[in-house]
C-alpha positions as CSV (number, residue, x, y, z in Angstrom):
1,X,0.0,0.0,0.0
2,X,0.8,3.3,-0.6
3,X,1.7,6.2,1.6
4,X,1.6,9.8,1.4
5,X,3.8,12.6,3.4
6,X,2.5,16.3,3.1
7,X,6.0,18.0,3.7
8,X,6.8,21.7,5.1
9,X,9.5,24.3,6.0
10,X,8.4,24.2,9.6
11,X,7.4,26.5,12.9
12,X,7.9,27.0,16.1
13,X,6.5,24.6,18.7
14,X,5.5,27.6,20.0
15,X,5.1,31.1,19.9
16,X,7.7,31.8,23.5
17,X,10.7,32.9,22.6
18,X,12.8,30.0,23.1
19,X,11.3,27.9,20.8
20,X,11.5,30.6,18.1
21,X,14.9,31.3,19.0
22,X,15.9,27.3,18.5
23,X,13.7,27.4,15.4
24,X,15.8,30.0,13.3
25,X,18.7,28.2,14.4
26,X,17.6,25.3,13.2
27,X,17.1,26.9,9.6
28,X,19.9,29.4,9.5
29,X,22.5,26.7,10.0
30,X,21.0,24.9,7.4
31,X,23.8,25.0,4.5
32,X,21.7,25.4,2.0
33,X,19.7,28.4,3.4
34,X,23.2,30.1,4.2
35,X,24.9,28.9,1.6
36,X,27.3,32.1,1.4
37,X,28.8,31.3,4.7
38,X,31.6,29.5,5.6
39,X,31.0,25.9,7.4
40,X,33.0,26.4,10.4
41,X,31.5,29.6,11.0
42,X,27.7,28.6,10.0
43,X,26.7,26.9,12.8
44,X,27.9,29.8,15.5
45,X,26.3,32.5,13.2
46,X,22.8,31.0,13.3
47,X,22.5,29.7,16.7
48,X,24.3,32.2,19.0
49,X,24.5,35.6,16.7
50,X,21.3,35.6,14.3
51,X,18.8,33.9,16.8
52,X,19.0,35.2,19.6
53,X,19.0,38.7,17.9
54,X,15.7,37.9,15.9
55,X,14.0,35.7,18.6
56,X,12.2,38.9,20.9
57,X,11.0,40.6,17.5
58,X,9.9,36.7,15.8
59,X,8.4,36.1,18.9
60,X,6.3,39.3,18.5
61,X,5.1,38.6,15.1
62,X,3.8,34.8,16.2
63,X,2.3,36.1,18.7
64,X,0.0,38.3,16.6
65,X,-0.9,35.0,14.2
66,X,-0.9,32.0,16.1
67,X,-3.7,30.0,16.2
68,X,-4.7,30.1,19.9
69,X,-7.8,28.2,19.7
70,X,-6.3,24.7,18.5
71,X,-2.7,25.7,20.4
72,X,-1.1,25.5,17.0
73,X,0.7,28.2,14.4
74,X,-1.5,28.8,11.3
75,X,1.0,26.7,9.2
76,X,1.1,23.3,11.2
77,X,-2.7,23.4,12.2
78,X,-3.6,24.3,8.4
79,X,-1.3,21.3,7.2
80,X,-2.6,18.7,9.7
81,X,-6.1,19.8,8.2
82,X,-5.0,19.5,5.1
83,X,-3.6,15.8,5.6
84,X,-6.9,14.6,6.9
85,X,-8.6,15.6,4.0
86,X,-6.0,13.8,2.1
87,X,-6.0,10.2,4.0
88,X,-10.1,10.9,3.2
89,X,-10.1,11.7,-0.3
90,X,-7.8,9.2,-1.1
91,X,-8.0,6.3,0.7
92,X,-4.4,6.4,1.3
93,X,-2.5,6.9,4.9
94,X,-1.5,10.5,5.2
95,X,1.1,11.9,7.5
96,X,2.4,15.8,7.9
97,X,6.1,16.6,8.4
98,X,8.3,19.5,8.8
99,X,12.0,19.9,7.4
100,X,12.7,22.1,10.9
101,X,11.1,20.9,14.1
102,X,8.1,18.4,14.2
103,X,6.7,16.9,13.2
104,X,9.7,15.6,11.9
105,X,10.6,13.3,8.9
106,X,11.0,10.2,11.2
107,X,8.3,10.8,13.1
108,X,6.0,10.4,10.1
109,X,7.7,7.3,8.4
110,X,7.1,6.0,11.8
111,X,3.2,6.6,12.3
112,X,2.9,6.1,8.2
113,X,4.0,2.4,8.7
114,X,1.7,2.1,12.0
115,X,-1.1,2.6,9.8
116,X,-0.3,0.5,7.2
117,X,2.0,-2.6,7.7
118,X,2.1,-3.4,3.9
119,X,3.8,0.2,3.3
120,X,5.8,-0.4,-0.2
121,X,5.7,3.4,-1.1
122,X,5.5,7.1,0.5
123,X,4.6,9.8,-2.2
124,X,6.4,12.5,-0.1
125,X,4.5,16.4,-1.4
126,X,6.6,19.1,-0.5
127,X,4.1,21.9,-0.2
128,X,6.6,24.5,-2.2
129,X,4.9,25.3,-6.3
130,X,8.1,27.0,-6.8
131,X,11.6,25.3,-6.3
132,X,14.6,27.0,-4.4
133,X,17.4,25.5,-2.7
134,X,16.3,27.1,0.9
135,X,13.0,25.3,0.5
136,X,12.1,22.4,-1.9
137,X,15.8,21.2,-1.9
138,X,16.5,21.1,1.2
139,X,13.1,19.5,2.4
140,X,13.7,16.8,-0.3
141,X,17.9,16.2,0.6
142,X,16.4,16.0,4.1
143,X,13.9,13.3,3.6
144,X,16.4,11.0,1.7
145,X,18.6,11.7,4.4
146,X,16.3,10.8,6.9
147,X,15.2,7.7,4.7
148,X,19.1,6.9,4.2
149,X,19.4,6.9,8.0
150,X,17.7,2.9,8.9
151,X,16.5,0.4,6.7
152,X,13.0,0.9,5.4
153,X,10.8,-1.5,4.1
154,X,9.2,0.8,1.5
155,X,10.2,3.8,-1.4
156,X,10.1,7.3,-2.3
157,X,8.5,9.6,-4.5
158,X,8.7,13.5,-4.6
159,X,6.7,15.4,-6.3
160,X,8.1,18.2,-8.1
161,X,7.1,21.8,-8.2
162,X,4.2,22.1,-9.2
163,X,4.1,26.3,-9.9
164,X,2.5,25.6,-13.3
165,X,0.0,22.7,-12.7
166,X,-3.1,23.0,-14.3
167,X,-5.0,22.1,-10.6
168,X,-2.7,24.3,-8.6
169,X,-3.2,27.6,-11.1
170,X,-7.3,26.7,-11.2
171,X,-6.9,26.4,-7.1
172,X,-5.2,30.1,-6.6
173,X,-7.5,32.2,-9.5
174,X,-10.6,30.1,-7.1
175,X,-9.4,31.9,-4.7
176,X,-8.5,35.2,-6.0
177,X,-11.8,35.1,-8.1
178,X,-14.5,36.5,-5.7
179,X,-12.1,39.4,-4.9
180,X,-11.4,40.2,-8.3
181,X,-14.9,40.4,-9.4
182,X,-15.8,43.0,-7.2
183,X,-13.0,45.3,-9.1
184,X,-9.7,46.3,-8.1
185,X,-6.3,48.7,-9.0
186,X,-3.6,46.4,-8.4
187,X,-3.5,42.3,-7.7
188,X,0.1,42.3,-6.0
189,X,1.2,38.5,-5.8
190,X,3.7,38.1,-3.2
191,X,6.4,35.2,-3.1
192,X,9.5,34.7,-0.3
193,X,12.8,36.8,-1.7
194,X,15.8,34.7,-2.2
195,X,19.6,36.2,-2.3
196,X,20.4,36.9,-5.9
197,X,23.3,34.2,-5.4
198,X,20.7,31.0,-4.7
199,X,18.7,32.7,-8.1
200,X,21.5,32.6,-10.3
201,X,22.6,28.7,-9.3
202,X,18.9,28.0,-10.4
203,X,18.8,30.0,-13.4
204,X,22.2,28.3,-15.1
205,X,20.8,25.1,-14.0
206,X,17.9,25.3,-16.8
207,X,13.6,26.3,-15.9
208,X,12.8,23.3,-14.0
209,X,15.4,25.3,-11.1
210,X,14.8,28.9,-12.4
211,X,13.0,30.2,-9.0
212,X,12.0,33.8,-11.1
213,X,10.8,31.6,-14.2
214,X,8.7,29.3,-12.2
215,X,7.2,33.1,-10.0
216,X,6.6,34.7,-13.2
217,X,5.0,31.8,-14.8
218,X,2.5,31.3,-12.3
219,X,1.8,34.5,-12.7
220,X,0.8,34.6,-15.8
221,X,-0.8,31.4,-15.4
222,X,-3.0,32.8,-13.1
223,X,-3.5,36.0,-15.0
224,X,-5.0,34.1,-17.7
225,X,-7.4,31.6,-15.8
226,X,-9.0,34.8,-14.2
227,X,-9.3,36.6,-17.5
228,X,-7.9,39.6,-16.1
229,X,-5.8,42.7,-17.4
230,X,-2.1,41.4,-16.3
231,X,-1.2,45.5,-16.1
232,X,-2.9,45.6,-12.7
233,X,-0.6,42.8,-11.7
234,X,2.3,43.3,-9.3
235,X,5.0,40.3,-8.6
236,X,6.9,41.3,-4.8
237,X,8.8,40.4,-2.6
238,X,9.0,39.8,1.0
239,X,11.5,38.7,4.1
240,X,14.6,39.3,2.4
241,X,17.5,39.7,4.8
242,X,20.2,41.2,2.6
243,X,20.5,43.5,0.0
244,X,21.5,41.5,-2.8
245,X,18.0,39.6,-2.5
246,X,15.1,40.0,-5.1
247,X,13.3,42.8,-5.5
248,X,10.8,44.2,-5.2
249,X,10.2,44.7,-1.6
250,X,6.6,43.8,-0.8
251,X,6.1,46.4,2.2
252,X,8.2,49.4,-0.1
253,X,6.0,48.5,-2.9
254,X,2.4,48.8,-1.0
255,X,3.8,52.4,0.5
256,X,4.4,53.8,-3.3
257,X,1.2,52.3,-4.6
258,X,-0.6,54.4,-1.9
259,X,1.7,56.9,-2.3
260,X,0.5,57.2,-6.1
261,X,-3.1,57.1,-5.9
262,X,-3.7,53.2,-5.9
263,X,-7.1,52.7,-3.4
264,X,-8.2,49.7,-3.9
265,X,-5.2,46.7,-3.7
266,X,-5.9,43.0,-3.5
267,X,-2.6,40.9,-1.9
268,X,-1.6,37.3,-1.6
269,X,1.2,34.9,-1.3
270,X,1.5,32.5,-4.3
271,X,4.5,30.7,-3.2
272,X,2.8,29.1,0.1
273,X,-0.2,27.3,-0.3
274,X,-0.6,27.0,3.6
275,X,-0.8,30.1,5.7
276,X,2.0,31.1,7.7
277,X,4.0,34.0,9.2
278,X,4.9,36.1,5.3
279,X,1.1,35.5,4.7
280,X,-0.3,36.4,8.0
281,X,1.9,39.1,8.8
282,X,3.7,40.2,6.5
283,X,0.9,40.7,4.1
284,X,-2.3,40.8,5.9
285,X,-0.2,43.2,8.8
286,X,2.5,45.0,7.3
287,X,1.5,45.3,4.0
288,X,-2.1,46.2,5.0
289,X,-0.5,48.9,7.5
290,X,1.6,50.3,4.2
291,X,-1.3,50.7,2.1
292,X,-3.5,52.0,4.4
293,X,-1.3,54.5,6.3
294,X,-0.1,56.0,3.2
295,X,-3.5,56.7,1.6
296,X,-4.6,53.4,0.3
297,X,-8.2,53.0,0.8
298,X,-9.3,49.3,0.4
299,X,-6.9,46.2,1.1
300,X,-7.7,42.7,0.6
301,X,-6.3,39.8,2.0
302,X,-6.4,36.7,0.1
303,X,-6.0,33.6,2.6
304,X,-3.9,30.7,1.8
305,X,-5.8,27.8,0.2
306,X,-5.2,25.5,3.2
307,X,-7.1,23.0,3.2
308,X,-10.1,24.4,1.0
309,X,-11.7,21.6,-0.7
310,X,-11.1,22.9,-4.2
311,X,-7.5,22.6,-3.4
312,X,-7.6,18.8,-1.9
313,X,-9.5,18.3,-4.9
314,X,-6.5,19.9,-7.0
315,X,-4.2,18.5,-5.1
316,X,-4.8,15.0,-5.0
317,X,-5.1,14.8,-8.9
318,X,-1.4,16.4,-8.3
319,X,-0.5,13.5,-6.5
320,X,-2.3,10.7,-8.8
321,X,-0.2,11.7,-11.3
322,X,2.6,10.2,-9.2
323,X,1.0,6.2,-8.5
């Protein structure tokens, strides 16, 4: 029987400070998220000089979106959700795992083969429509690792990103739609900034790793579905860390559209299908706070598709394609 493993970057087990601090640790020391750093010096950067300097002000921001009713962040509760829809749609034992923290890779081959003792094959889904090294790479490199690390009694599949799937493009202009139709200036579609360095490795490497391709592609995938005019479109940026990251800045961007008579805005991440902290915050906070302080009238938030039904439905057929 087959199994399937709904894979994400991760959060904090909780929103206290600690936990955030050992959670950017954890991904900062990650060589492929600081890739430009030395090795011996990686390590001691992340965990004792980066962390604890970001941990107070994380800390802030997850207090603002976590989900206090189910005890949860946004991203794990949405992905659990999502994973029981899953395991119901498809008949098929569904587990949720996270490349940083838990629940973590092992965790889930573990409770996959609980469920089903004739496991010949996890179909692992890394929930990332574009690829980058400092998300679907890593994830994937972490689960053969993980897979690597005992003997298993079954096999792996990935599936690749999926930024121009027919069901994932239908899933986001489903969502975007009943904004859309109620008129708008400016649709601003927001993805995570990368340094310039990690966009270049990609680009030489051909489409299938060209992280700006694969952002402008859904784009203009999207674009079309919704039959809309792709001049009020704006691609941005958000939580870069550097300068030589992409641009534009999502929060820069929302002041200057206010700024230059834009009223009416509609915003949403494209590059995270589950809600989390750069769709919570920095959009539906930050960015909102831009537009509107600045003389933007009308901001709309689009959620994440989570674990909306039209997106199971997308997404299973996603992951048929792979059995």
């Amino acid at each position: 029987m087959r199994g399937i493993l709904i894979l994400n970057t991760g959060s904090p087990k909780t929103k206290n400070r600690e936990d955030v601090k050992f959670f950017i640790g954890a991904m900062l020391s990650d060589p492929l998220v600081l890739s430009t750093v030395p090795n011996w010096f990686r390590d001691t950067l992340a965990k004792r000089i980066i962390a604890p300097l970001r941990a107070s002000n994380s800390a802030s921001h997850y207090e603002l979106i976590w989900d206090n009713e189910h005890n949860e962040s946004p991203l794990i509760y949405n992905s659990l959700q999502l994973a029981e829809k899953i395991e119901s749609s498809t008949g098929l034992p569904t587990e949720v795992a996270m490349r940083y923290g838990s629940p973590s890779i092992l965790d889930a081959f573990t409770r996959l083969k609980q469920k089903c003792a004739t496991l010949h094959e996890v179909i692992v889904v890394p929930m990332f429509p574009q690829y980058a090294q400092s998300s679907y790479q890593t994830a994937v490199d972490e689960v053969g690792r993980c897979f690597m690390s005992k003997p298993q009694s079954f096999r792996i599949k990935f599936i690749e990103p999926y930024f121009n799937k027919p069901e994932y493009i239908s899933a986001l202009a489903d969502s975007i739609r009943p904004f859309t139709e109620k008129g708008y200036d400016k649709l601003v579609f927001s993805f995570h900034s990368l340094p310039i360095a990690h966009v270049e490795i990609g680009w030489k490497k051909g489409k299938d790793f060209d992280y700006v391709f694969q952002v402008k592609e859904t784009v203009r995938l999207v674009t079309k579905e919704l039959g809309i005019d792709p001049k009020k479109n704006r691609i941005v940026y958000s939580s870069a860390i550097g300068r030589k990251w992409l641009k534009p800045d999502l929060e820069e961007t929302m002041k200057q559209l206010a700024e230059s008579g834009t009223k009416k805005v509609i915003a949403l991440t494209a590059g995270f299908p589950a809600d989390n902290l750069e769709s919570l915050y920095d959009i539906d906070i930050v960015a909102r706070e831009a537009f509107e302080s600045n003389g933007g009238k009308e901001f709309y938030f689009v959620p994440g598709l989570n674990a909306e039904d039209f997106w199971v439905e997308g997404l299973v057929k996603i992951i048929s394609s792979k059995i």
